[in-house]
C-alpha positions in Angstrom: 0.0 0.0 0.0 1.4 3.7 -0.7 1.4 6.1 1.8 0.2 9.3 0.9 2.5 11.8 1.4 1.7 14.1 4.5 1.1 10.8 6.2 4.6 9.4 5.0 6.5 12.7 5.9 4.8 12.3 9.5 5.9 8.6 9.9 9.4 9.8 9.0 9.7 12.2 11.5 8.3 10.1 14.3 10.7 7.8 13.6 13.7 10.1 13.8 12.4 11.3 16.7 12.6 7.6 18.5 15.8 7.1 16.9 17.3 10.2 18.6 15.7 9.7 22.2 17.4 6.4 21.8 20.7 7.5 20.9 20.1 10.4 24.0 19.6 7.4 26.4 22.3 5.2 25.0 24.9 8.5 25.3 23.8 10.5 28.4 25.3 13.6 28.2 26.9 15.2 31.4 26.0 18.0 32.9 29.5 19.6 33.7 29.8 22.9 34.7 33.7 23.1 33.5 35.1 22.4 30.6 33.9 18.7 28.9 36.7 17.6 26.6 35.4 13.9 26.4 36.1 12.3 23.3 39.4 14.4 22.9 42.1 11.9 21.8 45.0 13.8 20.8 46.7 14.6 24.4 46.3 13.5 28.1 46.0 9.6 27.2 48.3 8.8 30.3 51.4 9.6 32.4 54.5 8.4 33.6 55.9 9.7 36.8 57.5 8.7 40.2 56.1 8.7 43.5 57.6 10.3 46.7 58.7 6.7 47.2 60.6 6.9 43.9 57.6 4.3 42.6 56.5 5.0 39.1 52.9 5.3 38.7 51.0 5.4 35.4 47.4 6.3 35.3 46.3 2.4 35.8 47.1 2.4 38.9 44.2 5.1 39.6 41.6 2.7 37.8 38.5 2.5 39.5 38.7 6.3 40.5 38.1 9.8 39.5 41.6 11.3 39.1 41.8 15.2 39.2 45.6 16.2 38.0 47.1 19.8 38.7 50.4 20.6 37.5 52.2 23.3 39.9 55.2 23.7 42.0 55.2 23.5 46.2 57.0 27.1 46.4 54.1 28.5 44.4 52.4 31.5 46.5 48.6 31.7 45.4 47.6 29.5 42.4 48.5 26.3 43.9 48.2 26.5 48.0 44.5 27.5 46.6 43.8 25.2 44.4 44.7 22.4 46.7 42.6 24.1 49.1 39.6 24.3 47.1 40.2 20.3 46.3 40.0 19.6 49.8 36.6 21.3 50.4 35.6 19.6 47.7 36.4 16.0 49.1 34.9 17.5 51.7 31.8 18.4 50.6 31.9 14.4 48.6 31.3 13.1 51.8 32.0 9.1 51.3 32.1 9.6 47.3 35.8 11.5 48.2 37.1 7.5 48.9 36.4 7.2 44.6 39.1 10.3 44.0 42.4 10.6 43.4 44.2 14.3 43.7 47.6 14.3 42.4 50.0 17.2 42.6 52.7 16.8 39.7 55.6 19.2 40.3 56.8 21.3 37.4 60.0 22.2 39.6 61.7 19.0 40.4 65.0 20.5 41.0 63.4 22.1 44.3 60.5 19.4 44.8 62.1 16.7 46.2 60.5 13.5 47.2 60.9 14.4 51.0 59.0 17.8 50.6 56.4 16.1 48.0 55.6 13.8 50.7 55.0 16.5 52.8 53.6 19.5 51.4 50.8 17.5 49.3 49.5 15.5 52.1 49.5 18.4 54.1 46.3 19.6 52.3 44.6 15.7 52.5 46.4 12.7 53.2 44.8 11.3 50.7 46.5 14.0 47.9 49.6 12.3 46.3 52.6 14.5 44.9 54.4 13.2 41.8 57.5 14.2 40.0 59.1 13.6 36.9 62.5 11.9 37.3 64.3 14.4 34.8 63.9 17.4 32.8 63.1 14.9 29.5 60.5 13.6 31.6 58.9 17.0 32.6 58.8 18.0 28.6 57.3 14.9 27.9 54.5 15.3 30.2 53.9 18.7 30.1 53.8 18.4 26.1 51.4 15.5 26.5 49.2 17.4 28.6 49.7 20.7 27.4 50.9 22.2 30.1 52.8 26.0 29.7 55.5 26.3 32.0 58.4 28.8 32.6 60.9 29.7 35.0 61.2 33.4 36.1 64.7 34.4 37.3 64.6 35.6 40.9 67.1 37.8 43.2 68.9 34.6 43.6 69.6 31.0 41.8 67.5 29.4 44.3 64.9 32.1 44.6 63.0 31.7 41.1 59.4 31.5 40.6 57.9 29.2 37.6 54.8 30.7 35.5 52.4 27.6 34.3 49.1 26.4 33.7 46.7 26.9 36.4 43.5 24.6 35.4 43.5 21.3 36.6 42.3 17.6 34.0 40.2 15.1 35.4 39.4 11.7 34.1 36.8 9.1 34.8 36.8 5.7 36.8 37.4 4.6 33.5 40.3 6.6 32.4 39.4 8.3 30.2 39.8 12.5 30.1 36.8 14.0 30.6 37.3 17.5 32.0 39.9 20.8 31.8 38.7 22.3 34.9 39.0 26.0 35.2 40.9 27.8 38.0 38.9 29.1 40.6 36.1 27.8 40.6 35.2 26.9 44.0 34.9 23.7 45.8 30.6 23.4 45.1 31.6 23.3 41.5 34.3 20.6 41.5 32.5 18.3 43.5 29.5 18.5 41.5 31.4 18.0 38.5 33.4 14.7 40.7 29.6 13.8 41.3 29.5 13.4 37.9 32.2 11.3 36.7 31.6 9.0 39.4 28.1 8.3 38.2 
């Protein structure tokens, strides 16, 4: 039997219709408040970096967890001091959901980070924070290039007194791991945990 035509063009479009809302439920789209950069291939696909007990960790051994990843230096005097801050509110305000997130602190100033002030200055914030290091300067281009992280150093009065410019948003991936988020800095701890709320859905 032929349809007739208005009936046929009304049949087509109720179909599409279904076809979407299935899609829509097959592919639930998060509701991020920062930056959603799922699906973004071409950096951030893992890591490589030592531990404060000189252990190498990779971004396996986070599987099963949200992992937030902020790249700074322990001498920094506003950006990172406040970002970790705001991270710990936001574990905070997670409640039991903070035990499903990772917070790693990867120094971009290894030659003053050491392992023995990594393990203290991170932790400091929440023991459950982690600082990580690259072993040499080939290993800091490498992940800051993967991750596309700006970084400088700014001559101070002094060899030992420098200060380093660098990125000040923070990555987070998925139980999965898989990136999912640049998140912007300054946010505020109510905004990163409902976005953590998120990924750990």
């Amino acid at each position: 039997m032929r349809l007739k035509k208005p009936f046929a063009f009304l049949l087509c479009v109720l179909m599409g219709a279904l076809l979407s809302l299935g899609l829509a439920a097959c592919n639930p789209k998060a509701n991020f408040k920062n930056i959603d950069i799922t699906g973004n291939a071409s950096f951030g696909n893992d890591f490589s970096l030592l531990d404060p007990n000189g252990q190498t960790k990779t971004l396996a051994d986070f599987k099963g967890k949200a992992v937030v990843m902020f790249f700074g230096y322990t001498q920094c005097p506003d950006v990172c001091p406040t970002t970790l801050s705001e991270m710990q509110q936001a574990m905070t305000l997670l409640g039991p959901q903070a035990e499903q997130v990772q917070v790693l602190f990867v120094s971009i100033d290894p030659e003053r980070d050491t392992p023995e002030i990594l393990q203290q200055y991170v932790p400091a914030f929440d023991s459950r924070f982690m600082g990580l290091r690259p072993a040499d300067n080939a290993a800091l281009e490498k992940v800051t290039k993967d991750f596309k992280i700006y970084y400088k150093k700014i001559p101070g009065a002094s060899p030992g007194s420098y200060t380093m410019d660098h990125t000040a948003g923070s990555y987070a991936f998925d139980p999965t791991g898989r990136l999912r988020l640049y998140i912007k800095h300054g946010q505020g701890a109510e905004t990163l945990a409902q976005d953590l709320k998120e990924l750990l859905k």
